[in-house]
C-alpha positions in Angstrom: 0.0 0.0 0.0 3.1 2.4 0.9 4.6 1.6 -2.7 0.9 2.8 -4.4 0.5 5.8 -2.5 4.5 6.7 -3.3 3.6 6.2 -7.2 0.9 8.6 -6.6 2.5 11.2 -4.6 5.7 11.3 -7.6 2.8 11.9 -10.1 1.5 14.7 -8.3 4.8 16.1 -8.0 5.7 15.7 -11.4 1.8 17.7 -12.4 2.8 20.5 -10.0 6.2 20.7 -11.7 5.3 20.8 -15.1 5.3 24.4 -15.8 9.2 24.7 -16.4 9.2 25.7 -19.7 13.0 26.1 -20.6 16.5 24.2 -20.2 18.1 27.4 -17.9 17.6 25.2 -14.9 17.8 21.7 -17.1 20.7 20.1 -14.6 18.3 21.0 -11.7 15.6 19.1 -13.0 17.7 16.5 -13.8 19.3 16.0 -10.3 15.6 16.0 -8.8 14.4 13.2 -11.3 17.2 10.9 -10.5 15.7 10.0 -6.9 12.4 8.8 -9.1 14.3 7.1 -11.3 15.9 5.0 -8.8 12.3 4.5 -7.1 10.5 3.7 -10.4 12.8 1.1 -11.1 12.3 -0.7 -8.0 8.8 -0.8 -8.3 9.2 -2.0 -11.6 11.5 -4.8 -10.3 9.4 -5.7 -7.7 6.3 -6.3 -10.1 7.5 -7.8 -13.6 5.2 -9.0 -16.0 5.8 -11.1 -19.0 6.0 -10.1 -22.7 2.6 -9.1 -24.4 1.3 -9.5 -21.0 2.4 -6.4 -19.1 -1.0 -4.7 -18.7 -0.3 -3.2 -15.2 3.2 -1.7 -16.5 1.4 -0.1 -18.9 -1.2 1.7 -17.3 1.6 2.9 -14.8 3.4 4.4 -17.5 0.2 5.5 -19.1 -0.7 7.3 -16.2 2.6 8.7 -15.7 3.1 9.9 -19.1 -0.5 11.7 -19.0 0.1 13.7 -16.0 3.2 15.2 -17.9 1.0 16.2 -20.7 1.9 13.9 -23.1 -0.2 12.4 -25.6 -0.3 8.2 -25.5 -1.9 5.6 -26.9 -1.8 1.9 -26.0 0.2 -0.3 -29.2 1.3 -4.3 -29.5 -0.9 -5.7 -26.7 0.7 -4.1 -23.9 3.1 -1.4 -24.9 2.7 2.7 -25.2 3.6 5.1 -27.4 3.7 8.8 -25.9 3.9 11.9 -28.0 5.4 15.3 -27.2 5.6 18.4 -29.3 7.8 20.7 -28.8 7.6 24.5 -28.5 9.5 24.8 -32.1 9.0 23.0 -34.9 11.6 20.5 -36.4 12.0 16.8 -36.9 10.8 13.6 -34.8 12.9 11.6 -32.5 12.0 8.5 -30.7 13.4 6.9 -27.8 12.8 3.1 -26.6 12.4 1.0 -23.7 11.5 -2.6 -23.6 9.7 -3.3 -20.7 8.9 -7.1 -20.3 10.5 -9.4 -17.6 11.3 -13.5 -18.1 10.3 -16.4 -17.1 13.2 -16.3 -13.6 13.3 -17.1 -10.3 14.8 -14.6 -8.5 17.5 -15.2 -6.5 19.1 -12.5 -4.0 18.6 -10.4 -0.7 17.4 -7.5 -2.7 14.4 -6.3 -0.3 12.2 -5.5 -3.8 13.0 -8.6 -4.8 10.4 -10.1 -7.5 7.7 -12.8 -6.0 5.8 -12.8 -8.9 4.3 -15.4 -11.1 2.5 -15.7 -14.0 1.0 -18.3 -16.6 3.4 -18.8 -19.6 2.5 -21.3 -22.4 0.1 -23.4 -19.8 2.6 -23.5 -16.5 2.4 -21.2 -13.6 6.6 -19.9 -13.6 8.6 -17.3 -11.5 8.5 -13.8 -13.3 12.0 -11.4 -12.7 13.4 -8.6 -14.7 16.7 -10.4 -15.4 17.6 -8.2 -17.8 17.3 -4.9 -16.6 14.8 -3.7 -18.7 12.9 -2.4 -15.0 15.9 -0.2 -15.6 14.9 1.0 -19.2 11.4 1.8 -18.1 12.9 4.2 -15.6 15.4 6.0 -17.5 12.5 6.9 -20.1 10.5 8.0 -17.3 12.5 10.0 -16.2 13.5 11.9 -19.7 10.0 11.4 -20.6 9.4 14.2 -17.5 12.3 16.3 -17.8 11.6 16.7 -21.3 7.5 17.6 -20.7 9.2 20.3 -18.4 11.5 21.7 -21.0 8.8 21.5 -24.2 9.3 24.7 -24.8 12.9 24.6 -25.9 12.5 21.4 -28.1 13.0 22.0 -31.7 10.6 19.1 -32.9 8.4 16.0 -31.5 9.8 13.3 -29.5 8.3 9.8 -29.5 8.4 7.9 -26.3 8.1 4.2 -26.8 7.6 1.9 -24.2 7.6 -2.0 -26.1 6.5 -5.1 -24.5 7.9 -8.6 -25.3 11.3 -7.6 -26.7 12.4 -10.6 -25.2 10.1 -12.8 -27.5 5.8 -12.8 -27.3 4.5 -16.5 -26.0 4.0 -19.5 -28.7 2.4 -17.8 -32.0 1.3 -14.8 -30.7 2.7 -11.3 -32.8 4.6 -8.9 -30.3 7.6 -6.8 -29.7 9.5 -4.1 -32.2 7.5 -5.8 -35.4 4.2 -5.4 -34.2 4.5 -2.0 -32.5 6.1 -1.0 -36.1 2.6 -3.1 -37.5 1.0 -0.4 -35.7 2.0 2.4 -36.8 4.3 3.4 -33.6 7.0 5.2 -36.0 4.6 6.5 -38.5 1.9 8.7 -36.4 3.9 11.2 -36.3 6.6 9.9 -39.3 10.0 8.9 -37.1 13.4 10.5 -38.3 15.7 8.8 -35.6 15.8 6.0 -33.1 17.4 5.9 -30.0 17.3 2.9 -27.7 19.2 2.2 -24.4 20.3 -1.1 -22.5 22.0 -1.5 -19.5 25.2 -3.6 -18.9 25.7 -5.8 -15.6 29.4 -6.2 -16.4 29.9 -2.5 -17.6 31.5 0.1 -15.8 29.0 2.3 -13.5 27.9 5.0 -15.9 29.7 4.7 -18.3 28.1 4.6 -22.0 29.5 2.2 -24.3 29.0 2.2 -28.2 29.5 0.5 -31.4 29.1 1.8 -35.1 27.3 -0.2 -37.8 27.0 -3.8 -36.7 26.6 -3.6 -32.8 24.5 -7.2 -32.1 23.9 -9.8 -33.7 21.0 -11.3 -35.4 19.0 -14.2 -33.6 18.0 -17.4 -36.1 16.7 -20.4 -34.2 16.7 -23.8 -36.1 15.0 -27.1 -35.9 16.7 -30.2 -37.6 14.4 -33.0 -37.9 16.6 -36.6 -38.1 14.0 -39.2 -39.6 15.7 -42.6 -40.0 14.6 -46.7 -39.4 13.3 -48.1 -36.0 14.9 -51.5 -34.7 15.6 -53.6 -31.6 18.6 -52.0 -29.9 20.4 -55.1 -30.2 20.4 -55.4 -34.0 21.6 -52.2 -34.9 22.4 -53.1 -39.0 18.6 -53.6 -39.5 18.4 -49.7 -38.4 19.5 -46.4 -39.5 20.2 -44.5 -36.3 19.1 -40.9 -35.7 20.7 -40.2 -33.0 24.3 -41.6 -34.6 23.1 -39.5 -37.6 22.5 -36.3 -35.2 25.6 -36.7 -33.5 27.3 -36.2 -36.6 25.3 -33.1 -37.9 26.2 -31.8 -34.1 29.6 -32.1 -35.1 29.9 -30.8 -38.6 27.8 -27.8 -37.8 30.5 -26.3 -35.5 33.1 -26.9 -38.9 31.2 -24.3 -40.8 32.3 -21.9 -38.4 35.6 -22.8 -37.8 36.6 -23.6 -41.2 34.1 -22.4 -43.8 33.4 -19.1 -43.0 35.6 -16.1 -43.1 35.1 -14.9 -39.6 38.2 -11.9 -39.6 34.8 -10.2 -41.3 32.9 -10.5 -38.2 32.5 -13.0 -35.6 29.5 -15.9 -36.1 27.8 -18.7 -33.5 25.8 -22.0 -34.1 25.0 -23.5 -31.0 22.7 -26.6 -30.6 21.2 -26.0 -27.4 18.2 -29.0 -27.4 18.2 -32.6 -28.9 14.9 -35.0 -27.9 14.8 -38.6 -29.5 13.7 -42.0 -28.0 12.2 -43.9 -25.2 14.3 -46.8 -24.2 17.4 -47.9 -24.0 16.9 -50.7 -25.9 15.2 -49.1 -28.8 16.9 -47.2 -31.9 14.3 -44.9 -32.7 13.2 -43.4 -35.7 13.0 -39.5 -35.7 15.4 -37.5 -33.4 15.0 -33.7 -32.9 17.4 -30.8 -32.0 16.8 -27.2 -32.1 19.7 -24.5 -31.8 20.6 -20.4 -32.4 22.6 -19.0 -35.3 24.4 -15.9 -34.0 25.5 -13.4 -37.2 26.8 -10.1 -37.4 27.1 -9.6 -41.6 23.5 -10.1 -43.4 25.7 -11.9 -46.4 27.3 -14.1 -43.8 24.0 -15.0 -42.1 22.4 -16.0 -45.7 25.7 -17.9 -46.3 25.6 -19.7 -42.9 21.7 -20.6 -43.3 23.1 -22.5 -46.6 25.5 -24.0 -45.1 23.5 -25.1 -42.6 20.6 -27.0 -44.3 23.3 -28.4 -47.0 25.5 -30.0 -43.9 22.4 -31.2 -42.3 20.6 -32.8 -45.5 23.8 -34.3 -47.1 24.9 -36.1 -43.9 21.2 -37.6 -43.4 21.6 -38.7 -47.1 25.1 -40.3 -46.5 23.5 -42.7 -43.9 20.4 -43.3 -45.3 18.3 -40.9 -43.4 16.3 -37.5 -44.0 17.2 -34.6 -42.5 14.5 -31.4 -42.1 15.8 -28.3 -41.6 13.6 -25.0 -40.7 15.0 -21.6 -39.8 13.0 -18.9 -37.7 14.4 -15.2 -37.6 14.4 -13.6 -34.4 16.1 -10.6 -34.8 17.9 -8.6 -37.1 21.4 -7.5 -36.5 21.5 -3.9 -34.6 23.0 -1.7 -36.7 24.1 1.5 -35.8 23.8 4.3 -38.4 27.6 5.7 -38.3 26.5 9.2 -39.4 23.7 9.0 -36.3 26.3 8.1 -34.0 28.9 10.7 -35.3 26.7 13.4 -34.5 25.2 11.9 -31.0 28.6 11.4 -29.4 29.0 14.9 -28.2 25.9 14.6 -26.2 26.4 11.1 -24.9 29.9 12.8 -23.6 28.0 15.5 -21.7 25.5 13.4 -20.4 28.2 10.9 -18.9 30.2 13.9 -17.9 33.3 13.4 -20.2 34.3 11.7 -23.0 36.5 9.4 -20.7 33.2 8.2 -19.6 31.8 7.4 -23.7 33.9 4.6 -24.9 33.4 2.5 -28.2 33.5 -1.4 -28.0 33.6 -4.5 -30.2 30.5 -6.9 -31.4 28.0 -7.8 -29.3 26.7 -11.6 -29.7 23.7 -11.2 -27.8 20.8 -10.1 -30.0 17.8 -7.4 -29.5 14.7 -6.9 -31.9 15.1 -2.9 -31.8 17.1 -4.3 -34.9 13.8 -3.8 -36.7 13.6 0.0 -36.3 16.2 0.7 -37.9 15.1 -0.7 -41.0 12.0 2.4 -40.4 14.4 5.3 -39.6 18.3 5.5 -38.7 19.0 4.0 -35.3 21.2 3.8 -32.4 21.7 1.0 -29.6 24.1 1.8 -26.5 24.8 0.5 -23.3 25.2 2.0 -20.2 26.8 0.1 -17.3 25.8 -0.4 -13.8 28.5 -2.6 -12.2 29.0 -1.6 -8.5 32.4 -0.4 -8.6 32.8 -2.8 -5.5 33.2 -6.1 -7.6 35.1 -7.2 -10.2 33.9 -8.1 -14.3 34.7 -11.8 -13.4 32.2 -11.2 -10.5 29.3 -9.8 -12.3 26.2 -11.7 -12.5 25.0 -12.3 -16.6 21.5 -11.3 -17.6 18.8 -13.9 -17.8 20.3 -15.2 -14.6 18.9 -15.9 -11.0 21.3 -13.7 -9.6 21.1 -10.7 -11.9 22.1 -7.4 -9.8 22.6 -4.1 -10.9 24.0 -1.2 -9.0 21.1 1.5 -10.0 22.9 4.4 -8.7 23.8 5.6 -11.7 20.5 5.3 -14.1 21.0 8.8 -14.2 22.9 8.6 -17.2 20.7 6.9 -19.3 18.2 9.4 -18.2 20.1 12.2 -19.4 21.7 10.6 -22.7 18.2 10.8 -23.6 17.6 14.2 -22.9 20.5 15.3 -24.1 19.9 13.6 -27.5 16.6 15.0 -27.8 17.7 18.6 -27.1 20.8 18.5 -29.8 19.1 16.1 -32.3 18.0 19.5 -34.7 21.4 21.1 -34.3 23.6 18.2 -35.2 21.5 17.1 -37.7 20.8 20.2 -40.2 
């Protein structure tokens, strides 16, 4: 009950405050919002919700974003797009949050732990934001009100967008970046840059890290399908063994990385991370299944690799007398950073981290995120931010999607005002 009535009384505050209508004051508002930062994105910890199914985060960032004056509507199931316009006329800029937790048991001391649960594809599981994006929410809020304060000032619109399901809607359902693009979240008002934030467990606290062009990699997942002949265990010549047959797929597939593809051009993954087949021990059986990710930072190379892939699989199956199946779902795009975007953008990430010390550039990413798809809308940049207490070492870090995920949230200031900061210089950097 103490948590609600907080929410409300930062609302009200934030109502009362909104008549600031230039940036003279800007790093005053911006030391008062950091306090709300930190609180929003405890709440948000404490009460994660999965992808497409985050109704109550978005009617608290509804709510939030109408009290600042800005103009929403609900997109993709679950998500928001607010609207600001700005006291001068110019050209649109949108900034991103995901805002969906995952399917994890949290496990730490944190007193806003999660204890939440939900129904996800017919089980009851643990819910936790193991990825930080409780932290995304927060930073946006944040600019989101600074911003409504300064409206004035702003040469052009900015385009808040709050996305659900980044990390992947349940089963068959549509969600994240493709459906709120579906929707029309860059087109009403017509986008003209992307911006898009995530923070880093293992990076250093506050510190803004960036890559240009490819940043992440795409996301394929693949199912091979072994189909071969049944027989008694014992008599293993009147058979033709799947799993025999898969083991050696298995195998080959790591050979097209190490020596088929050219990976001085950029680095590339195939991992098999599931194979299912059988019932006994003393049964060959006929049909064996695995399923894996394709991780690819080159859009040739991922073509090439998807080739390579099904050829491997299908001529192996035919060498032993079996079949092999092989289908190939796209996640993600690879994030790709426009390099003229991030040219002009790196003089206000270096003011909002306080330094260019504090902006530093870094290699390929192999994780993958699906605010790849906006920048096929508009041209688009992807940075971290890093929130490693400065008490631990890298090694010590916890990795995201874990149990143990921490974050030192200090710091979310940052991303807060790299936002800000990109919104205010986006006209005058790019004329």
């Amino acid at each position: 009950m103490k948590k609600t009535i907080f929410f409300g009384l930062m609302l009200i505050t934030a109502a009362t405050g909104s008549s600031q209508t230039n940036t003279a004051n800007l790093e005053q508002l911006l030391k008062e919002e950091t306090p709300k930062v930190i609180s929003w994105r405890r709440y948000f910890h404490e009460h994660p919700e999965l992808g497409n199914r985050e109704f109550n985060t978005c009617k608290k960032i509804e709510a939030s974003l109408k009290e600042w004056g800005i103009t929403t509507r609900v997109v993709a199931k679950s998500g928001v797009v607010g609207v600001l316009k700005g006291g001068k006329p110019g050209p649109v800029v949108a900034l991103r949050a995901d805002i969906d937790g995952l399917p994890v048991e949290e496990r730490n001391d944190l007193e806003f732990r999660s204890k939440a649960k939900a129904e996800y594809l017919g089980a009851t599981v643990p819910v936790m934001h193991a990825c930080g994006h409780d932290t995304h929410i927060s930073m946006l809020l944040g600019a989101a009100e600074v911003l409504s304060k300064v409206k004035n000032d702003i040469q052009g619109t900015v385009v808040f967008l709050f996305q659900p399901a980044e990390e992947g809607p349940p089963g068959d359902e549509e969600g994240g970046a493709p459906l709120m693009i579906k929707e029309g979240a860059l087109d009403n008002p017509k986008v003209d840059a992307v911006y898009g934030i995530h923070i880093s467990s293992s990076g250093d606290l506050g510190k803004i890290y960036y890559k240009p062009e490819s940043f992440m990699a795409s996301s394929d997942w693949f199912t091979i399908k072994v189909k071969g002949k049944q027989s008694h265990g014992a008599s293993p010549w009147r058979s033709v063994d799947p799993i025999v047959v898969s083991a050696e797929i298995i195998q080959a597939l790591q050979t097209i990385i190490s020596r088929q593809i050219d990976i001085t051009k950029a680095p590339a993954i195939i991992t098999v991370g599931k194979i299912q087949s059988g019932v006994r021990a003393n049964i060959i059986p006929e049909e064996a299944f695995m399923e894996g990710t394709i991780r690819t930072l080159d859009d040739a190379m991922q073509k090439d690799i998807h080739a390579r892939i099904k050829h491997t699989a299908e001529k192996i199956a035919e060498a032993n007398g079996a079949t092999a199946e092989v289908m190939i779902d796209t996640k993600t795009l690879v994030t790709y950073n426009d390099p003229q975007l991030v040219a002009k953008s790196l003089a206000s990430l270096q003011k909002a981290a306080g330094g260019a010390e504090n902006v530093l550039p870094i290699n390929w990413q192999t994780g993958a995120e699906d605010f790849s798809f906006y920048g096929k809308k508009a041209p688009a940049f992807f940075f971290n931010v890093g929130a490693r207490s400065p008490k631990i070492t890298v090694e010590e870090s916890t990795s995201h999607h874990a149990p143990a995920f921490m974050l030192d949230d200090s710091r979310l200031d940052v991303g807060m005002r790299a936002f800000v900061q990109l919104v205010l210089d986006f006209a005058k950097n790019n004329k």
